[in-house]
C-alpha positions as CSV (number, residue, x, y, z in Angstrom):
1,X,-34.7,-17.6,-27.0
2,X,-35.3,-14.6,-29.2
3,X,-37.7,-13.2,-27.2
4,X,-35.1,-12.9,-23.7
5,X,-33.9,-9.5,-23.1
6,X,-30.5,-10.3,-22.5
7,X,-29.2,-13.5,-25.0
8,X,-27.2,-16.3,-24.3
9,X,-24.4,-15.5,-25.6
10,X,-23.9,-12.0,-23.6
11,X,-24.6,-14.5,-20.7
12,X,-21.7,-17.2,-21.8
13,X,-19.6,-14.5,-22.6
14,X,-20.6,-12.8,-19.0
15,X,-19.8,-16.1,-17.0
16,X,-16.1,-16.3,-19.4
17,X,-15.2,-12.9,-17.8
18,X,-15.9,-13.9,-14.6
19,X,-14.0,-17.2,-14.6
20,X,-11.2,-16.1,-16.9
21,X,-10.3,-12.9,-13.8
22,X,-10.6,-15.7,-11.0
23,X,-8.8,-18.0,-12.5
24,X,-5.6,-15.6,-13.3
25,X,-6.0,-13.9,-9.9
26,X,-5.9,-17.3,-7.9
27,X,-3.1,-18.2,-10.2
28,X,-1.2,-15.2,-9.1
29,X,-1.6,-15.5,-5.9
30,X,-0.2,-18.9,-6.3
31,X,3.0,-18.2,-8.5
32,X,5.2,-16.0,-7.6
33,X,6.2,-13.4,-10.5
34,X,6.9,-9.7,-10.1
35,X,5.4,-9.0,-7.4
36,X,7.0,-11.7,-5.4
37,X,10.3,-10.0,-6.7
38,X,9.3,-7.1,-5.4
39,X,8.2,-7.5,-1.9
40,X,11.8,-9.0,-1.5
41,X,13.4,-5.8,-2.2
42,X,10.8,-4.0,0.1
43,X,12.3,-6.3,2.4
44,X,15.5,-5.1,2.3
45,X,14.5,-1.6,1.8
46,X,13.3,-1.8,5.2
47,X,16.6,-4.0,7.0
48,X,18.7,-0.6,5.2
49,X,16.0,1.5,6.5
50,X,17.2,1.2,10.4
51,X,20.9,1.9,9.8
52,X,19.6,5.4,7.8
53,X,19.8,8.6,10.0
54,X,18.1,10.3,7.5
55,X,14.6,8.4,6.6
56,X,13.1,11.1,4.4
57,X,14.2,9.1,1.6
58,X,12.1,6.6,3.0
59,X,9.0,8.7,3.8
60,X,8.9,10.2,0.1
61,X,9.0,6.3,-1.0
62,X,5.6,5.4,1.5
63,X,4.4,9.0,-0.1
64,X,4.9,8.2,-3.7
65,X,3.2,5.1,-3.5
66,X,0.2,6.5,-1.4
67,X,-0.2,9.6,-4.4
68,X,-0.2,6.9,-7.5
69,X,-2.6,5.0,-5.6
70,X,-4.7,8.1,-4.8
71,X,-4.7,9.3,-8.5
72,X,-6.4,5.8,-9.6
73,X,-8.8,6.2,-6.9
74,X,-9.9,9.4,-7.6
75,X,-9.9,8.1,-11.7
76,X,-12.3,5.4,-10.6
77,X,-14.9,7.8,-9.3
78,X,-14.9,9.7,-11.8
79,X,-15.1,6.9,-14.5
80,X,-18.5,5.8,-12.1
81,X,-19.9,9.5,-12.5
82,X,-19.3,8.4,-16.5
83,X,-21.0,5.3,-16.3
84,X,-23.8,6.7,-14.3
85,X,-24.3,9.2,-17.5
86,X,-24.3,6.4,-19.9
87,X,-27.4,5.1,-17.9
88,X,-29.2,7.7,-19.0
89,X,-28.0,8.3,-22.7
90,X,-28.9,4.4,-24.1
91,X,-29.8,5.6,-27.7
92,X,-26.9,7.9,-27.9
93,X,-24.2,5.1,-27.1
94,X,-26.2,2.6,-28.8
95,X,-25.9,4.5,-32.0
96,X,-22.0,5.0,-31.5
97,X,-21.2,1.6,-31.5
98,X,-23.1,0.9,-34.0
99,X,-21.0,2.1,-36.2
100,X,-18.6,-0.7,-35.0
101,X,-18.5,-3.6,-38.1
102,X,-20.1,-6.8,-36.5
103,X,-21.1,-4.7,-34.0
104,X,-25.0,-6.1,-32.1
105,X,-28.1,-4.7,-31.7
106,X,-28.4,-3.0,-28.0
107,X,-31.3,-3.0,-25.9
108,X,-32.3,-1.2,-23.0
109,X,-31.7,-4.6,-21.0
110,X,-28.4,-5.5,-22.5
111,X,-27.1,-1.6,-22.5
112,X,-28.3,-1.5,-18.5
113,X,-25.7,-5.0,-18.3
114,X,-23.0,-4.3,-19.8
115,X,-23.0,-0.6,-18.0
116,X,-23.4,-2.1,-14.4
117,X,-21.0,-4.7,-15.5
118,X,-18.2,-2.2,-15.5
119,X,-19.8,0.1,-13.1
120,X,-19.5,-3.4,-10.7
121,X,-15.8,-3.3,-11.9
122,X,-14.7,0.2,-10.9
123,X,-16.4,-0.3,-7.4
124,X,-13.9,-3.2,-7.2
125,X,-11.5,-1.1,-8.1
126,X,-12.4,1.9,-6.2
127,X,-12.6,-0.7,-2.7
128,X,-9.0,-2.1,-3.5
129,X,-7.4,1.6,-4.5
130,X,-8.9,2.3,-0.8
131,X,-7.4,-0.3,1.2
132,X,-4.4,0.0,-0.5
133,X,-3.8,3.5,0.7
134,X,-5.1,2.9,4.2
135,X,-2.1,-0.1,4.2
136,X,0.5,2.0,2.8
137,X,-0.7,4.9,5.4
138,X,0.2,2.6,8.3
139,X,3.3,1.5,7.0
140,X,4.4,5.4,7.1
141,X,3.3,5.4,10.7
142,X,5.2,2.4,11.3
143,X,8.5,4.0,9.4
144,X,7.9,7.0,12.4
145,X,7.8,4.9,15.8
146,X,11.0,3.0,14.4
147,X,13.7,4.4,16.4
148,X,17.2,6.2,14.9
149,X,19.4,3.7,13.7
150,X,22.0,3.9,17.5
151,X,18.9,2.6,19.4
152,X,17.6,0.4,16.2
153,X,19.3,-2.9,16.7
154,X,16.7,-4.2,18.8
155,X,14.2,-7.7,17.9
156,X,11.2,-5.1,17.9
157,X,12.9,-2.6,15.8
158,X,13.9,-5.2,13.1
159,X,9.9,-6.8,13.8
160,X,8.7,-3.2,12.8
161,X,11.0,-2.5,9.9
162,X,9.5,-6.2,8.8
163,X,5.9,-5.4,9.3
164,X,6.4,-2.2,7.5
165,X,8.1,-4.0,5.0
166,X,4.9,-6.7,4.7
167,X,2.5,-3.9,5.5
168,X,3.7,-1.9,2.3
169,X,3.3,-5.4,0.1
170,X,-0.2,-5.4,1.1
171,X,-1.0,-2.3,-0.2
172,X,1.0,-2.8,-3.4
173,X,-1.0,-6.3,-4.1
174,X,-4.5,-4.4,-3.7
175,X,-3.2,-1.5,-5.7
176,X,-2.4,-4.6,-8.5
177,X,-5.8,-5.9,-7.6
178,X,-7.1,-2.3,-8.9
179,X,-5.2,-2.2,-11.6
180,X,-6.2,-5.6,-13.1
181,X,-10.0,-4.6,-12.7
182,X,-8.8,-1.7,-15.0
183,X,-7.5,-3.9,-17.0
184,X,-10.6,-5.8,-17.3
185,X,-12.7,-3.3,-17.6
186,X,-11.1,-2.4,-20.9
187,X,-11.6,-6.0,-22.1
188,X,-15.3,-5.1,-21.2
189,X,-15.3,-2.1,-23.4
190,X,-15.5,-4.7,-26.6
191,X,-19.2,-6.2,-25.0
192,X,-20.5,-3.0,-26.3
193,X,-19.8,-4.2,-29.6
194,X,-20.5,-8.0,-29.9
195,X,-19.9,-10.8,-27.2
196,X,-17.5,-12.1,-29.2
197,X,-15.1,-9.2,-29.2
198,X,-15.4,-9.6,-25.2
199,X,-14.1,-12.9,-24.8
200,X,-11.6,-12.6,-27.0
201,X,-10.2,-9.6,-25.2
202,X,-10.6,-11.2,-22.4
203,X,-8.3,-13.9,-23.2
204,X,-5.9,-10.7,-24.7
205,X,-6.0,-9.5,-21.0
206,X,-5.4,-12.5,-19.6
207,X,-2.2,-13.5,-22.0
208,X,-0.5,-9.3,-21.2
209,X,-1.1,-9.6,-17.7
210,X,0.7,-13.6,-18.1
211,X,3.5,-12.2,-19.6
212,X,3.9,-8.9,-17.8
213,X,4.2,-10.8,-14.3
214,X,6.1,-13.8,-15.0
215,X,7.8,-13.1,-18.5
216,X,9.1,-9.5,-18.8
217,X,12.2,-8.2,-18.8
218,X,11.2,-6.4,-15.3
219,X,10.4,-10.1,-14.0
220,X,14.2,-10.7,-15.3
221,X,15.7,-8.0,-14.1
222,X,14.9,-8.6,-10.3
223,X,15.0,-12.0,-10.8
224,X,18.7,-12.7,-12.1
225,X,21.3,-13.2,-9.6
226,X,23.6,-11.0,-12.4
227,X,23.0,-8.9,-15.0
228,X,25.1,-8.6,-17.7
């Protein structure tokens, strides 16, 4: 065993990360939480929506969104262009984390790993941040062909307004999608010092994302029928 370039445990820990992200992401997609919250009140934003003369509120809402999502896309690349660098400067991270207490021995092998590891992650990310805009960019072309709100009250106007509406969730779930591989990727960030460190921040990743979606005060907020 002592003589494989990559040990066990990096491997263990390796398959922990994998199943510990599918599992919470098939979860969420399972229970509603924040999200779920959410999309109802893009919902409504959008039955409002046709009785508004004025929908530049509306567009600088589908333009907000599009801009947040651009900024992580653009963070992503520029994290790979990182990454990439760290390819080529194995003794000079190696000896940084070294410095870490309990921290392992890297090898070439391992350091290429662990690299492509969250390089794999912010291609994820990247793919998701894309989409995400793409969906929200529709929406904004659906917010245009709706008509003004005297020639709105029509079953295809209110079936727009509704696919916006849906079309706009979409591109908030893949932006969450993003965001959790960010997320994750940090949890990664302790595999650089032992595989240890990694699953336990995986299962620290795991437990803020938990509570975030189903147990925070934002959850509770949209979720109350009154607010005291």
């Amino acid at each position: 065993m002592d003589s494989l370039p990559v040990t066990i445990l990096d491997l263990i820990a390796l398959s922990w990360f994998v199943l510990c992200w599918l599992t919470y992401s098939f979860w969420e997609n399972k229970k509603p939480g924040l999200a779920h919250d959410v999309n109802l009140r893009r919902e409504q934003w959008a039955k409002n929506m046709l009785l508004r003369d004025n929908r530049i509120l509306d567009i600088q809402a589908i333009t907000a969104l599009i801009r947040n999502v651009t900024f992580f896309a653009s963070t992503s690349i520029l994290i790979l262009a990182g990454l990439v660098a760290v390819l080529g400067a194995y003794e000079d991270v190696a000896k940084m984390f070294a410095y870490f207490p309990f921290a392992q021995d890297i090898n070439p092998e391992t350091m290429a790993l662990k690299t492509f590891t969250l390089m794999a992650i912010f291609v994820f990310a990247f793919f998701k941040f894309g989409w995400s805009i793409k969906q929200h960019s529709i929406s904004a072309v659906i917010l245009a062909a709706i008509p003004n709100p005297g020639d709105a009250n029509t079953p295809e106007a209110r079936m727009d307004a509704l696919r916006m509406a849906r079309l706009s969730g979409l591109g908030a779930k893949h932006f969450n999608d993003g965001i959790r591989g960010f997320y994750f990727a940090l949890a990664a960030l302790g595999w650089f010092i032992n595989a240890w460190v990694f699953m336990a921040a995986v299962v620290w990743v795991v437990i803020v994302l938990y509570r975030r979606e189903y147990h925070s005060h934002a959850h509770y907020l949209l979720a109350c029928e009154s607010i005291k």
